[in-house]
C-alpha positions in Angstrom: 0.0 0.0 0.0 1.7 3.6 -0.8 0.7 6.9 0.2 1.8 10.4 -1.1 1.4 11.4 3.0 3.9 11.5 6.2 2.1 10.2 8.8 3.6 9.5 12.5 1.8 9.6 15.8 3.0 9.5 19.3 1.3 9.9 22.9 2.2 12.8 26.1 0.7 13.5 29.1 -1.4 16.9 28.9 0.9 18.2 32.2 -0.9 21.4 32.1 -4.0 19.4 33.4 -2.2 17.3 36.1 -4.1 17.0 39.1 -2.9 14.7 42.0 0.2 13.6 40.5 -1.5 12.5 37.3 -2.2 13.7 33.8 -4.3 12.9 31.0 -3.3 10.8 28.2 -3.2 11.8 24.6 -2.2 11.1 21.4 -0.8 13.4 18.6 -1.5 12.6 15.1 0.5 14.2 12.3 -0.2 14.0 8.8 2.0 16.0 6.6 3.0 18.0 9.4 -0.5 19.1 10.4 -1.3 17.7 13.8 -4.8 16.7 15.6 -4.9 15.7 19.2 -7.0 13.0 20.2 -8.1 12.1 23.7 -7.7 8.6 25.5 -10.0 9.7 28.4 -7.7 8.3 31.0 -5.5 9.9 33.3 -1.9 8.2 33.8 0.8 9.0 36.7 3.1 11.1 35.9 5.7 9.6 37.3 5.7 6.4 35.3 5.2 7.4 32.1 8.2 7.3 30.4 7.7 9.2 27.2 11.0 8.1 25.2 9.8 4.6 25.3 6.2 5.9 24.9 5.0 3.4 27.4 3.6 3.5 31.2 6.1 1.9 33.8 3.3 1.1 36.7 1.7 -2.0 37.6 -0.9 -0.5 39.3 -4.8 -1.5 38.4 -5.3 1.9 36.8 -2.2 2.2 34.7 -2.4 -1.2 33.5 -6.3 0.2 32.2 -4.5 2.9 30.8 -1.7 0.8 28.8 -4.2 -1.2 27.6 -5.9 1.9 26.4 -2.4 3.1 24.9 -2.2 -0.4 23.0 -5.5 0.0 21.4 -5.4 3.1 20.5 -2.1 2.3 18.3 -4.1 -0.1 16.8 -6.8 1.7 15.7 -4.5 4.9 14.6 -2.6 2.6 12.2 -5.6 1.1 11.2 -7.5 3.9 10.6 -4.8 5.7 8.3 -4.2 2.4 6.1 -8.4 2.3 5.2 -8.3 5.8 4.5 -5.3 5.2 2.0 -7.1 1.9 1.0 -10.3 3.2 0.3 -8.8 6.5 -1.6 -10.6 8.8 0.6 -9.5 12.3 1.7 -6.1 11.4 4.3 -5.6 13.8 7.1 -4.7 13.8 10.7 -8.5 15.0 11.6 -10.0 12.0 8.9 -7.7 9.4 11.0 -8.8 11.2 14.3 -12.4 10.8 13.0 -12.5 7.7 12.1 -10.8 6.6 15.6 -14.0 8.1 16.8 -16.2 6.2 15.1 -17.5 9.4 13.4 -18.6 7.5 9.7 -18.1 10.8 8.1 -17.6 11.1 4.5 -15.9 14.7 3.9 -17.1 15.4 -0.2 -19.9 17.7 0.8 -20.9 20.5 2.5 -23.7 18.8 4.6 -21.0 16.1 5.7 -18.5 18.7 6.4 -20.7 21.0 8.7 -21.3 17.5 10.6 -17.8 16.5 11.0 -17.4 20.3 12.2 -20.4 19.9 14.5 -18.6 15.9 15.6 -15.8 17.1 16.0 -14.1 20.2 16.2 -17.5 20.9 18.4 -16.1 19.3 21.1 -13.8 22.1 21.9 -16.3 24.8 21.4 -18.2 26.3 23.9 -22.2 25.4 24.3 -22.8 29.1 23.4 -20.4 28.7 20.0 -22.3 25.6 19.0 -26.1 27.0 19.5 -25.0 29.6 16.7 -23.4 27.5 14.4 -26.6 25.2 14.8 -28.2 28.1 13.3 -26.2 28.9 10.9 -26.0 24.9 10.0 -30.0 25.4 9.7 -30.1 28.1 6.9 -27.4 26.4 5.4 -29.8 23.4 4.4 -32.8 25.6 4.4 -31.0 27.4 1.4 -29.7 24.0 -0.4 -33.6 23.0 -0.2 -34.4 26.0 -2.1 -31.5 25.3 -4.3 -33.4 21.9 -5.4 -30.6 20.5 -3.9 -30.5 17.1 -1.4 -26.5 18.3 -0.4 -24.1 20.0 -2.7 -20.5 18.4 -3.3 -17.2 20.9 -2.0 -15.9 21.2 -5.3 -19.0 23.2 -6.5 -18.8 25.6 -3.5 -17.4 28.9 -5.7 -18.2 32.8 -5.6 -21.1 32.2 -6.9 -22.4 30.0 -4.0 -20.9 32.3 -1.1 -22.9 35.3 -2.6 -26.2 33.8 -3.1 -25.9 32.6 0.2 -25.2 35.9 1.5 -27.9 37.8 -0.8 -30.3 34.6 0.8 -29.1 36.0 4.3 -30.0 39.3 4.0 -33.4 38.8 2.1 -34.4 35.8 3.8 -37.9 36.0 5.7 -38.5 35.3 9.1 -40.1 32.5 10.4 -43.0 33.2 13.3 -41.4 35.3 16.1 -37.8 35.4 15.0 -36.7 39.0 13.4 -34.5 39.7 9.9 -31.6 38.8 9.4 -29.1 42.5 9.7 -26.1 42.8 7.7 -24.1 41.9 10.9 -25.5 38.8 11.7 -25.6 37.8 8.1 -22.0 38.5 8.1 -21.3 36.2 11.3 -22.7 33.5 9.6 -21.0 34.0 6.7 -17.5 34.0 9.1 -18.9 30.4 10.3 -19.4 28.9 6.9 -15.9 30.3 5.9 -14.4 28.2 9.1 -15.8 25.5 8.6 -14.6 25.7 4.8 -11.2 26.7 6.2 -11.2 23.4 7.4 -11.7 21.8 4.2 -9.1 23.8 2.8 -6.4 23.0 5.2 -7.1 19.0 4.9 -7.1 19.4 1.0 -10.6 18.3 0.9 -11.1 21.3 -1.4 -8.1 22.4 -3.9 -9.4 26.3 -3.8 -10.7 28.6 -1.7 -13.7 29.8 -2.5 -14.2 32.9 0.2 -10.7 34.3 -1.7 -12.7 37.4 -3.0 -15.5 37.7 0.2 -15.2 40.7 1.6 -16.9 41.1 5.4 -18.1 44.2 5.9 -19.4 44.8 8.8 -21.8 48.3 10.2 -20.0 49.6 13.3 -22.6 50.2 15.9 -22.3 52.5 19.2 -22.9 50.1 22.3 -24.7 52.4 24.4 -24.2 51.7 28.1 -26.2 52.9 31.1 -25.0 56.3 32.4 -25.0 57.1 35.9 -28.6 58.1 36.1 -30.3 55.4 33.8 -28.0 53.1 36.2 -29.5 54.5 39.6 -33.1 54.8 38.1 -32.4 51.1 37.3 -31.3 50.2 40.6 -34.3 52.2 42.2 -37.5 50.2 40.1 -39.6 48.5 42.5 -40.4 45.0 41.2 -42.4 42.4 43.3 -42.2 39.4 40.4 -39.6 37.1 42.0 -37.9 36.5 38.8 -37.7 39.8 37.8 -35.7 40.7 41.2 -33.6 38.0 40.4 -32.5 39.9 37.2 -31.9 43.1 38.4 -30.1 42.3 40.9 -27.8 39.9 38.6 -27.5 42.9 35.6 -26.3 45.3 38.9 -24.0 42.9 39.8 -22.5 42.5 36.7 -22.5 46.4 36.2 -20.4 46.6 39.0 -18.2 44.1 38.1 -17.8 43.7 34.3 -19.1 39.9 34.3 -20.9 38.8 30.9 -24.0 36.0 31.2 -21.9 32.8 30.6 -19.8 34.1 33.7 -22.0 35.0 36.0 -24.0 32.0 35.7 -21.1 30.0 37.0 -20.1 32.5 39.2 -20.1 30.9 42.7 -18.1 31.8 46.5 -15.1 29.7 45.3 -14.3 32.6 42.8 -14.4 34.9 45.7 -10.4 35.4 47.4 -9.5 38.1 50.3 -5.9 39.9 49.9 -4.0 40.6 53.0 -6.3 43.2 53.9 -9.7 41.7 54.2 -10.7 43.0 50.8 -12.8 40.9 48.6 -12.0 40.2 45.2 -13.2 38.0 42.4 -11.2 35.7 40.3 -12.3 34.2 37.5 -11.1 33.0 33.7 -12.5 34.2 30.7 -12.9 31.5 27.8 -14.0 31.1 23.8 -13.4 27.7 23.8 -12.2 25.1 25.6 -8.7 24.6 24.5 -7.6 28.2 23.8 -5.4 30.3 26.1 -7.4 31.0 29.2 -7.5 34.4 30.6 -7.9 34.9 34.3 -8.9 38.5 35.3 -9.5 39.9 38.7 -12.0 42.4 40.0 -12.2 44.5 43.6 -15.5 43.8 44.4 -17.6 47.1 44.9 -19.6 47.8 48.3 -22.6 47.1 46.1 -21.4 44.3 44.2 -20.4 42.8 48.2 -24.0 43.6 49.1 -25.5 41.3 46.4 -23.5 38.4 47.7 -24.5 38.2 50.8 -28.1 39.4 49.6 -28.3 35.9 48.0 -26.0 33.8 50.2 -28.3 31.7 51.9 -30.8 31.7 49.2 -32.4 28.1 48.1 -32.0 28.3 44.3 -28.5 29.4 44.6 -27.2 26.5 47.3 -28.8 23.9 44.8 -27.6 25.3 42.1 -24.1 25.7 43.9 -24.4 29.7 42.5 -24.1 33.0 44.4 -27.3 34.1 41.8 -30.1 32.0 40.3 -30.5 31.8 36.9 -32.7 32.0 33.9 -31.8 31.4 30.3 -30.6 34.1 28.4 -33.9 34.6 26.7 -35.9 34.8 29.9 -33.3 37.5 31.7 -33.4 39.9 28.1 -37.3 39.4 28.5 -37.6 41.0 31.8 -34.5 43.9 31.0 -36.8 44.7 28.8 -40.0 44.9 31.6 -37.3 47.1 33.5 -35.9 49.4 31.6 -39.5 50.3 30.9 -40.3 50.8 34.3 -37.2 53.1 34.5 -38.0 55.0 31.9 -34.4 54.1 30.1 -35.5 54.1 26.1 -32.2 52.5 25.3 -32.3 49.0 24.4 -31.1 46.9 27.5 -29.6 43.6 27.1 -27.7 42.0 29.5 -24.6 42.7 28.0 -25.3 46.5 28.5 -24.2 45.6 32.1 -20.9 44.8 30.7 -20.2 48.2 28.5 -22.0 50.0 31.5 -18.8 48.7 34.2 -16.4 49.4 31.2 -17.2 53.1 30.9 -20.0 54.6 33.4 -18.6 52.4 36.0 -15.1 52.7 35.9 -13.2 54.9 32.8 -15.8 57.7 33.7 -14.7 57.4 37.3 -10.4 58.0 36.2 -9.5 54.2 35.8 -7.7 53.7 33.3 -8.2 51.7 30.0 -5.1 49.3 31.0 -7.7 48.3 34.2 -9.9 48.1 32.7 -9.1 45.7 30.2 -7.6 43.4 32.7 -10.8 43.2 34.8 -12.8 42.7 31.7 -10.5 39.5 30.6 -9.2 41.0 27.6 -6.1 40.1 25.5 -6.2 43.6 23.8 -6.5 46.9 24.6 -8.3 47.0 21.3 -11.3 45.0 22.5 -12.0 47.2 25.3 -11.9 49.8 23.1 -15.1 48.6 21.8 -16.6 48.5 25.1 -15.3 52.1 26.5 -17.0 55.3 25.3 -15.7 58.4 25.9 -18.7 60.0 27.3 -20.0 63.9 26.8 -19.5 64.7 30.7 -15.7 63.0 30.2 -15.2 65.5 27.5 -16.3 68.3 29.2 -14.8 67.9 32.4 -11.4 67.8 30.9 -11.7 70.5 28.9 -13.2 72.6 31.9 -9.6 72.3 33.4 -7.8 73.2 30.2 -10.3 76.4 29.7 -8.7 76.9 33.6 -5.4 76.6 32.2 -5.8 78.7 29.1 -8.2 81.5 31.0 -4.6 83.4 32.8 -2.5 83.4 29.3 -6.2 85.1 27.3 -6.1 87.6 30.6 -2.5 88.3 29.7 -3.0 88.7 25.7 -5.4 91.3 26.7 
């Protein structure tokens, strides 16, 4: 059997997850120097696995699980690459990782590729990631129906396909309670469908790429946050629905503390740490996926954001949820920011990641800190991404040039 391919595997311990003395096992597929990592779900000691000889030293009950893990999944790597060369499909270190899976995938069209995506890249993506490229998966068929079309192969995916799909977007209608597609969210679909064929590309499923000419152009928008009054008028509605309370008191707290939805809903007292002063601070790790750099950011915890805690520290939803807030969907908590900012009398639309853009610039920029703190509470990377979030607000602008009319007022005196 001959192949046009290099193809070599070997298995490490992922140390960066140790725990007790032991790590998970992996193994690390490479074909033509493109590499897929592939879980063995066990975890082995680290102390007697001797990576040279790519074998586990121990006798124990669980190691000896684990080499016989290690010996069947050599097996079934070699195997795996010999049918794909056999049977003249696509070779690639995510095909052999596939097919170790048992994921009976064949990667020629677009239907089979958006469910190998789905299979298995999916598993490092966030729940949140996946819902949307769900929904993108869903027009994606809903405009091959229309097409006449049962699937449509890679090869056919050219410029032509990219903008009727984009022009299908935009000019799609509705179904029953869901709103228009806008030129951004067509164009965040678009950015799925050109991963996903990205992914084609790099395992030469696909010879060309066929978003080479797609331009994404997106409309900037102003995030408008709450400003000091539309934040206190807020804080001030009366609610009496128990749900409702629930959510105001969760979009304060994240006002004060720059926590998105995702966060806060995991946000319990073991991300809660005292300095050597008594102050309270939180501490927690901001993630797209699961397998990308993680980035922990810390926050002081305001007086009111302390009062909140211990508002709900006792409370029965949060102990058996093992949460410092209950929570509702993401749906449910828009659905009554909505109910209050009404009762405020705010007429900006309030979502709940206002409460994020509302720390980043009424909170704490309009307040003298500075960007560079505010970034690193936020969990940024960049400076550049907070930028998005801070807004350099008409009272910001006019304080500062109050002090330089001050400055400027004895050198006019003098001129006259």
């Amino acid at each position: 059997m001959t192949s046009h391919h290099t193809f070599n595997f070997q298995f490490f311990l992922k140390k960066d997850k140790a725990s007790k003395g032991t790590a998970p096992l992996y193994a690390r597929i490479w074909v033509d120097g493109v590499p897929a990592d592939l879980s063995l779900k066990c975890r082995v000691s680290i102390s007697s696995w001797n990576h040279d000889k790519q074998k586990i030293e121990s006798k124990t009950n669980e190691d000896e699980r684990a080499s016989g893990k290690l010996r069947s999944y050599r097996k079934d790597i070699d195997n795996a690459y010999d049918e794909l060369v056999r049977d003249r499909q696509p070779v690639s270190s995510e095909a052999i990782k596939a097919k170790v899976l048992g994921v009976n995938v064949e990667i020629g069209t677009l239907k089979a590729l958006i469910k190998y995506h789905n299979t298995v890249i999916g598993k490092v993506l966030t729940e949140g990631t996946m819902k949307n490229y769900r929904t993108t998966e869903r027009f994606i068929h809903e405009f091959i129906s229309l097409k006449k079309r049962a699937d449509i192969h890679l090869s056919q995916i050219g410029n032509q396909f990219i903008t009727d799909f984009k022009i299908f977007l935009l000019t799609r209608k509705p179904d029953k309670g869901q709103r228009p597609c806008s030129n951004n969210t067509a164009m965040k679909h678009m950015e799925r469908l050109k991963k996903m064929v990205g992914i084609a590309l790099k395992n030469k499923w696909i010879k060309s790429d066929p978003f080479e000419h797609f331009e994404r152009k997106m409309v900037r928008k102003d995030r408008e946050p709450l400003d000091s009054n539309e934040l206190e008028r807020f804080r001030k509605v009366k609610l009496f629905k128990f749900g409702q309370i629930i959510v105001q008191d969760m979009f304060l707290f994240s006002c004060y503390t720059g926590l998105g939805y995702s966060e806060i809903c995991s946000f319990s007292h073991q991300h809660i740490i005292r300095d050597e002063n008594g102050d309270q601070w939180l501490e927690m790790v901001r993630k797209k996926t699961y397998n990308t750099t993680e980035q922990k950011f810390f926050v002081l915890l305001l007086p009111e954001a302390v009062e909140l805690i211990e508002k709900y520290r006792n409370h029965p939803a949060s102990l058996a949820k093992g949460t410092i807030f209950p929570r509702y969907t993401n749906q449910t908590t828009n659905r009554c920011l909505k109910v209050i900012a009404v009762l405020a009398g705010i007429s900006k639309k309030v979502t709940y990641h206002v409460a994020r853009h509302t720390f980043a610039t009424t909170v704490t920029m309009e307040n003298g800190v500075s960007i560079e703190s505010v970034s690193a509470m936020l969990g940024h990377a960049s400076i550049r991404t907070t930028q998005i979030y801070a807004k350099v607000k008409k009272k910001k602008v006019k304080d500062e040039m109050e002090v330089l009319r001050e400055k400027m007022r004895p050198i006019a005196m003098q001129a006259v």
